[in-house]
C-alpha positions as CSV (number, residue, x, y, z in Angstrom):
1,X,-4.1,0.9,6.5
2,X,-1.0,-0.6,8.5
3,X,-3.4,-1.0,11.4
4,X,-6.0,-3.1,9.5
5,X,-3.7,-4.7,7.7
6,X,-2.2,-6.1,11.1
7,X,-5.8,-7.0,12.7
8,X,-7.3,-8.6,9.2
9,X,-3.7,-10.4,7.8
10,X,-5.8,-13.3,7.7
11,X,-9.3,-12.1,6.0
12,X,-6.6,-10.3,3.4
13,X,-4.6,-13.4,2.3
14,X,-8.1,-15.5,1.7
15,X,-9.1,-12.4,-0.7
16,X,-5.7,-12.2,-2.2
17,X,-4.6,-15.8,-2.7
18,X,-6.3,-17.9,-5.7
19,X,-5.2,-21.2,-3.8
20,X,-7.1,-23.5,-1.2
21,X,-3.2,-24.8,-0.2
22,X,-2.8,-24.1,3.4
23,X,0.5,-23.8,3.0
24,X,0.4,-21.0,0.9
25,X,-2.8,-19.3,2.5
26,X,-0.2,-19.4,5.5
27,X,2.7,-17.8,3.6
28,X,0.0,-14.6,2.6
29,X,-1.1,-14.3,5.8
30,X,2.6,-13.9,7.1
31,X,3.4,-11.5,3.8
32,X,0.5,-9.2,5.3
33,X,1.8,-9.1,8.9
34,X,5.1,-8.1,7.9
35,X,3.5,-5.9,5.2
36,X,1.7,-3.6,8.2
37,X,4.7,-2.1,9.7
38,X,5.9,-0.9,6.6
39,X,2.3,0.6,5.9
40,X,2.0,2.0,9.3
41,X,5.7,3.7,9.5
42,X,4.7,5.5,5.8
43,X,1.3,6.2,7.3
44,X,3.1,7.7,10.6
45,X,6.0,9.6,9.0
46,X,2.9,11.7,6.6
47,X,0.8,12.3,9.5
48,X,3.5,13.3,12.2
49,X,5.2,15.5,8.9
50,X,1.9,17.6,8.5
51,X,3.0,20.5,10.5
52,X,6.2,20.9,8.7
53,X,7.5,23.2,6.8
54,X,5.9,23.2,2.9
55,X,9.2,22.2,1.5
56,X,9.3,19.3,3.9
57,X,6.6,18.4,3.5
58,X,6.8,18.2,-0.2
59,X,9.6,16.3,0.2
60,X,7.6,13.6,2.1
61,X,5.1,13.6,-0.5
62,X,7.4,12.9,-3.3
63,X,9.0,10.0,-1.7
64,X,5.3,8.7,-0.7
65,X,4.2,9.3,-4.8
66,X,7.4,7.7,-6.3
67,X,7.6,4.8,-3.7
68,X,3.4,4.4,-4.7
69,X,4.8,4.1,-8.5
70,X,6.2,1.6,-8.2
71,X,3.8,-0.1,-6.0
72,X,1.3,0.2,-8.9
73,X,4.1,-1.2,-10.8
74,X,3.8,-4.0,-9.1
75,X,0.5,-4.3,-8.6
76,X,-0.2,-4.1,-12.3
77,X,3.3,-5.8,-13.6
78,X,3.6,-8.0,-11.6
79,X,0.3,-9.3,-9.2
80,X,-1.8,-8.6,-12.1
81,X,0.0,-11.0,-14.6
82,X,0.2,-14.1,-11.8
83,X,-2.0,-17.1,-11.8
84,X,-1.8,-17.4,-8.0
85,X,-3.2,-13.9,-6.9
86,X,-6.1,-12.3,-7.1
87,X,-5.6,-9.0,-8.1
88,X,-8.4,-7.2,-9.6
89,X,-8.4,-3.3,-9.7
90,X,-10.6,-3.2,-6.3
91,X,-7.8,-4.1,-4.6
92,X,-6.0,-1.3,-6.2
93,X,-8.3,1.6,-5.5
94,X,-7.7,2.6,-2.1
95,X,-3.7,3.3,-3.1
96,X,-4.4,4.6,-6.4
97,X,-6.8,6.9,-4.4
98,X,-4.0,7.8,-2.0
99,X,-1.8,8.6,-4.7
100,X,-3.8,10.8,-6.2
101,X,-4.2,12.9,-3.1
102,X,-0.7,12.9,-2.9
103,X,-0.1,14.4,-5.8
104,X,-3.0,16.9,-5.2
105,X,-1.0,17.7,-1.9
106,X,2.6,18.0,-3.7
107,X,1.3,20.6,-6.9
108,X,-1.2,22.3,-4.9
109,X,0.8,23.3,-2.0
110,X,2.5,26.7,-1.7
């Protein structure tokens, strides 16, 4: 995701944005660039983690599950409630998705 978001910061911010201020089209584009790092480090850390040890592992997952809590908070607190995004449940999906192979991960693993 930290790799799209990087290449389509642009397409994202149109989507996202409920304004036809170039200005602030501008300042969601920039939110998304900075935004795929972040996406691509968490992205990295999981896949580079997989051949650790289970409890590691684990470990990894739960920060990934409690740090995409509060992401939803967010999403759904926040975003949801603002005039100038928007945020429908779409947008949601693929991290609510995520999350909920992460906590398949974290209480099926052994």
């Amino acid at each position: 995701m930290g790799v799209i978001t990087l290449f389509f910061a642009s397409s994202f911010s149109t989507v996202m944005v409920n304004s036809s201020n170039n200005d602030v089209l501008n300042m969601g584009e920039l939110f998304h660039y900075g935004l795929s790092p972040a996406l691509l480090i968490i992205g990295l850390m999981l896949l580079l983690g997989r051949n650790a040890s289970v409890e590691t592992s684990k470990k990894l997952l739960l920060a990934y599950i409690i740090g995409t809590l509060v992401l939803m908070y967010v999403f759904f607190g926040v975003m949801a409630n603002s005039e100038l995004m928007n945020f429908s449940f779409s947008v949601a999906a693929p991290d609510m998705l995520m999350l909920g192979i992460a906590l398949f991960g974290y209480f099926k693993a052994k």
